[in-house]
N, C-alpha and C positions, 0 to 999 in steps of 0.2 A: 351562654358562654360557649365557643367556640370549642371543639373535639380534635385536637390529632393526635399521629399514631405516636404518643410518647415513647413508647418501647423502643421502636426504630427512632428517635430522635437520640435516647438517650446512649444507644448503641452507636449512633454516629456520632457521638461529642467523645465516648470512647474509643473510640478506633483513630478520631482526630488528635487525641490529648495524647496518642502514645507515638506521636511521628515529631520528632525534633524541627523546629524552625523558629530558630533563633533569630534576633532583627541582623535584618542583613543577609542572613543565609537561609530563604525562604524556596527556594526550588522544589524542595522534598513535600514541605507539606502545600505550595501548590500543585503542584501534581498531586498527593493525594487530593485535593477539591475538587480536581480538574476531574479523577474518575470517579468521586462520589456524587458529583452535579449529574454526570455520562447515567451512574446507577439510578439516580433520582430521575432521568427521563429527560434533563436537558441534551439537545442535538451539539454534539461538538463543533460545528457550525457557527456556534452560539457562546462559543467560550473563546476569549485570548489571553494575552499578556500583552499590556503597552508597551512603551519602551521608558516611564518613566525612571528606570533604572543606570539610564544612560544619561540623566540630570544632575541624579543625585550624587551629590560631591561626597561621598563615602563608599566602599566595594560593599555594593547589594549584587545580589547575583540574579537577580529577576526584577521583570515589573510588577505592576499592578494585576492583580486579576480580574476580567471585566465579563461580564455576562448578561445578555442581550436578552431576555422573555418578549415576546410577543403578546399583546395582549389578546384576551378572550371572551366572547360573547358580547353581555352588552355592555361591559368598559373598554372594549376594544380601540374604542375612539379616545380614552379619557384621556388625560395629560401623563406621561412620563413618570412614573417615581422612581428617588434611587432609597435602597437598602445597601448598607456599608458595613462594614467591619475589617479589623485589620488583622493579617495571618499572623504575623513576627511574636514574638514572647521575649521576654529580657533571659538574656544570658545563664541565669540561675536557672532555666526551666531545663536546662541540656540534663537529658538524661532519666525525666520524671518517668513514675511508674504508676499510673492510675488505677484505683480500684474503687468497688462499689461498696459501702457502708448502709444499706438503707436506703433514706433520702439524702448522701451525699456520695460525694465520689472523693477522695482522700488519696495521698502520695504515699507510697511505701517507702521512696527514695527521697535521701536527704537533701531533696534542690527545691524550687519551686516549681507548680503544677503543673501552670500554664492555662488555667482558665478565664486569664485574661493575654488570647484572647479567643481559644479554642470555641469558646462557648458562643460568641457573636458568630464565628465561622459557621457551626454546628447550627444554629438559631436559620442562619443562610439558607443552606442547603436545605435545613426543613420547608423552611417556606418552599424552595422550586421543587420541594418532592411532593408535598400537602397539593400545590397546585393543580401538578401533573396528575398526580393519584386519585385525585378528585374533581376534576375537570373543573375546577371552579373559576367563574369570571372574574376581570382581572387586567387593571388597564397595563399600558406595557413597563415593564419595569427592567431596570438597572440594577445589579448585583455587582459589587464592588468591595473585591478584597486588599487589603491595601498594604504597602512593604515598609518596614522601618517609623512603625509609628513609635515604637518604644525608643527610639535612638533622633526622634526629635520631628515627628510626622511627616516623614520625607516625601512617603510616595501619596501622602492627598496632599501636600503642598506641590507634588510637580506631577498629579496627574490632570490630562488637558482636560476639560468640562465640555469641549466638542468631543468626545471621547464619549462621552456618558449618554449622547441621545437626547441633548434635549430637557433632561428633567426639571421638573419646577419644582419640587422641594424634599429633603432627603431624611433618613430615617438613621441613626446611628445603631447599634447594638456594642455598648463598653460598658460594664459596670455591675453593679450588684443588684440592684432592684429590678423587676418589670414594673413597677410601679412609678416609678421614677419619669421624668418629662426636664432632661435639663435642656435649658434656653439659654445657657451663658455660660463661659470661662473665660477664664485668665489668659491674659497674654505674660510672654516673658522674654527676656534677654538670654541670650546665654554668653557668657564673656572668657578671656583668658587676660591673664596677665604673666611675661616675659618679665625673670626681674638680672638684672646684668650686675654683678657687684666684682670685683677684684680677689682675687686669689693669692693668698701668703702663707707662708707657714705662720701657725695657729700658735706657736710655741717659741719661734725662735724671732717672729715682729709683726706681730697679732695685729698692731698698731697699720701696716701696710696694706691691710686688708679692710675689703668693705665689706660684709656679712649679706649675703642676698636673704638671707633666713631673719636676717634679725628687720632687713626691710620689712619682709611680710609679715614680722611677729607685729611691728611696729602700725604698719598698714591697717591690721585686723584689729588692734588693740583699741584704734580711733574709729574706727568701722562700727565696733561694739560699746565703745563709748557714747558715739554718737545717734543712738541708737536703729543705727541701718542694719542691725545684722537679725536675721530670722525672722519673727513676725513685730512686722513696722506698723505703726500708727502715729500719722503723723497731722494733724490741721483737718481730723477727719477722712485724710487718706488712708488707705491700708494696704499692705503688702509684702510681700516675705521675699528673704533674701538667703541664700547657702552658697558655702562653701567646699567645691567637691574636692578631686582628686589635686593633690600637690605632688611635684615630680621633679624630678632631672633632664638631661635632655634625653630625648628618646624612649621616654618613658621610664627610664631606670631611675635609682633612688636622687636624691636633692643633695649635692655635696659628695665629696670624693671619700673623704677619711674624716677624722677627728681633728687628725693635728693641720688640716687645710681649712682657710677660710674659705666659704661657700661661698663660689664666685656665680651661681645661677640659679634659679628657681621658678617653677611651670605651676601657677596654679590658675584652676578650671573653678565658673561659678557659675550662679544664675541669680536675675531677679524676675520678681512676679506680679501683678497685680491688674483687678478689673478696669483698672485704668491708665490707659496707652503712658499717659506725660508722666503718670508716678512710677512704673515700672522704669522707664528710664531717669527719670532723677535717684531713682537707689542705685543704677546704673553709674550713674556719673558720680555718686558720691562714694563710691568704691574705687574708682580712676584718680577721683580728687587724694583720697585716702594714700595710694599709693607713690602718686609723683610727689604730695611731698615729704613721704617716708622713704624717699629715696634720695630727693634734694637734701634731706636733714640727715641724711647718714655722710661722715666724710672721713677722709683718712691721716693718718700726720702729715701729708703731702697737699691736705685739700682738695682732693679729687671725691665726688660722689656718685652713688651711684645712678642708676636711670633703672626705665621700665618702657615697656611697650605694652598699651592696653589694647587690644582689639575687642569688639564685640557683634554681634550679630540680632535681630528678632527671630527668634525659634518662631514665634506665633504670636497674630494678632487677638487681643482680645474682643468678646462679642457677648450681646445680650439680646434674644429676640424677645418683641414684644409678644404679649400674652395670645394678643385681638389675631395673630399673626394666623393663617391658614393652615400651616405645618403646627403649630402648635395647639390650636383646636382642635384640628382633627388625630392629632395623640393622645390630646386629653380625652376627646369622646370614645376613642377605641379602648383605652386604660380603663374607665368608668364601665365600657360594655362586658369587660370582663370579669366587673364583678370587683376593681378591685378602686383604692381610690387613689385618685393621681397626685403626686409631688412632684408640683414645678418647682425648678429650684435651677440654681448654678453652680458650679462647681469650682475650686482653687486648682484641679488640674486641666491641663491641657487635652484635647483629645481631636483626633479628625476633623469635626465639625468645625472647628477651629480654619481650619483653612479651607473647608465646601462654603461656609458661608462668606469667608475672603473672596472665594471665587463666583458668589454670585446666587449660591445655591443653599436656602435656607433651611436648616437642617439642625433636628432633635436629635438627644443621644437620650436611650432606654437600658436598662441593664437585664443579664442572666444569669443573677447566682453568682457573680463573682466573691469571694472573702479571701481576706487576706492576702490578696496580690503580691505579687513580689517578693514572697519571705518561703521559708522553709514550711510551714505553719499552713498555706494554702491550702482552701478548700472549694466545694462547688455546692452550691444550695438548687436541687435537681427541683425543688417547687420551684423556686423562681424560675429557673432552666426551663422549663417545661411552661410554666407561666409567657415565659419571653417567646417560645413560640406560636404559641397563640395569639400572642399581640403582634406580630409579624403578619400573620395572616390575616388579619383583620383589619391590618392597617392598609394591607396590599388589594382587599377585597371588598371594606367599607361595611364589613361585617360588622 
């Protein structure tokens, strides 16, 4: 089994987990990467920003961050790998305050930690500093950290693959195991629906109004009837559906007062599933649901109301074969470490998700993540410590 200097790894997943970068406003902790890569012996030279950030249809304030290795000695010639990870953190992380317990690293502060995804960042920089520290050979590889994957994997969906060098098959680090070899996720939808209904006093001709609220109670009631809502089985398909934020316009509350009939209503969803045609038929049967609980609302006048569905694919779904080269050669490195591998797929979505869209077949490994996203977060510094070791060996055929 493979040796690095854990202490320095674990100090740099520290020093990363205490700099804010939230999806979208990643500037601060790429620059911190940018001079911990600089510490770890990468030539600045060797380090940029794309301009994927000038794609993405949301304000991210940076690209992507890319970073160029040279290979060494006698893989100098071998084929290109990339290693990826994405900087951003979901919004709950604003503010964490990291400390060490032991073998965990634990929040003081009431938000989320951010080890997902400090810890694939941290995972990063170990590998270019293990390299450098150690002169070890090592064909040329790609370091790729990535913007806005929390808010819908923006920046590997719009960063360019001529950008990368060339690589032929990629390495992810998200997630909680080092043991872990996932081959596959979900794709999903993400949709809105606009619901338009008429406006009356509530009180003095209730009747003149068309309830945009009672559309959607109406909508969701057939949605859950029907059984599309949350986890779907259907003819042997399977696949989940949510319900997120409901709004007003501008993001303020749905409805003016009490005594008005709600004449609009903004609600935001998603569906999911490993397979492309049933994600969008839970799609469509949520569209269905709403035109005609809208057609079927009318007023003493006879007028109804309407909706406007828009929807989008956040991400394609994908599953590599086992026999696949990226996936061998993870499973053999996972096994050389002593440890045993779990191939597997996942219900969420992750980077990989649109590398192998774009051409580039590519495993996701995990680092201690737990509890993601919640108040509750924590970091499991074996597997931490574990993930860079496999990093290293994946990069070195160790």
């Amino acid at each position: 089994m493979l040796v690095v200097d854990t202490q320095s790894a674990i100090e740099r997943l520290m020093r990363l987990l205490a700099v804010e970068g939230v999806t979208g406003r990643e500037a601060r902790i790429g620059n911190e990467l940018i001079a911990a890569l600089k510490e770890a012996g990468v030539p600045a030279r060797s380090i940029r920003f794309d301009d994927a950030h000038t794609r993405i249809p949301l304000p991210t304030e940076t690209g992507n961050l890319i970073v160029d290795l040279p290979g060494r000695g006698a893989l100098q010639r071998a084929d290109r790998l990339l290693f990826m990870t994405h900087m951003d953190t979901v919004p709950l992380c604003a503010g964490a305050k990291p400390t060490r317990r032991g073998q965990k690293i634990v929040n003081t502060a009431k938000t989320a930690l951010g080890g997902d995804n400090r810890t694939g960042c941290a995972v990063l920089v170990t590998l270019a500093a293990e390299l450098s520290r150690r002169k070890l050979d090592h064909p040329p590889l790609t370091l790729l950290f990535t913007v806005r994957e929390e808010s819908g994997l923006w920046g590997a969906r719009h960063v360019r693959p001529d950008d990368l060098g060339g690589v032929t098959m990629g390495f992810n680090c998200d997630g909680r195991s080092a043991a872990d070899v996932v081959i596959g996720a979900v794709g999903a939808d993400r949709w809105q629906v606009e619901i338009f209904g008429r406006a009356s006093h509530a009180g003095g001709a209730p009747e003149r109004g068309i309830s945009a609220t009672m559309i959607l109670a109406e909508a969701l009631a057939a949605v859950r009837a029907g059984g599309w809502f949350g986890k779907i089985e259907k003819d042997g398909r399977k696949g989940t559906s949510n319900v997120g934020p409901v709004s007003g316009a501008n993001g303020g509350p749905a409805g003016d007062a009490t005594n008005v009939v709600t004449d609009y209503v903004l609600v935001r969803g998603e569906s999911r599933s490993h397979d492309a045609k049933f994600f969008r038929e839970i799609t469509a049967a949520y569209r269905g649901a709403f035109n005609r609980a809208a057609a079927g609302l009318t007023n003493s006048e006879g007028k109804a109301g309407r909706v406007k569905f828009t929807t989008h694919t956040d991400y394609h779904p994908f599953r590599l074969k086992e026999t696949a080269p990226v996936v061998q050669r993870a499973v053999a490195a996972v096994a050389a470490q002593g440890l045993t591998p779990n191939v597997r797929t996942t219900n969420g979505g992750v980077d990989a998700n649109w590398m192998v869209r774009h051409g580039i077949p590519t495993v996701t490994f995990g680092a201690g993540q737990n509890e993601a996203h919640t108040i509750d977060e924590w970091i499991d510094l074996t597997q931490f410590t574990a993930a860079c070791r496999l990093a290293v060996a994946l990069a070195t055929h160790a």
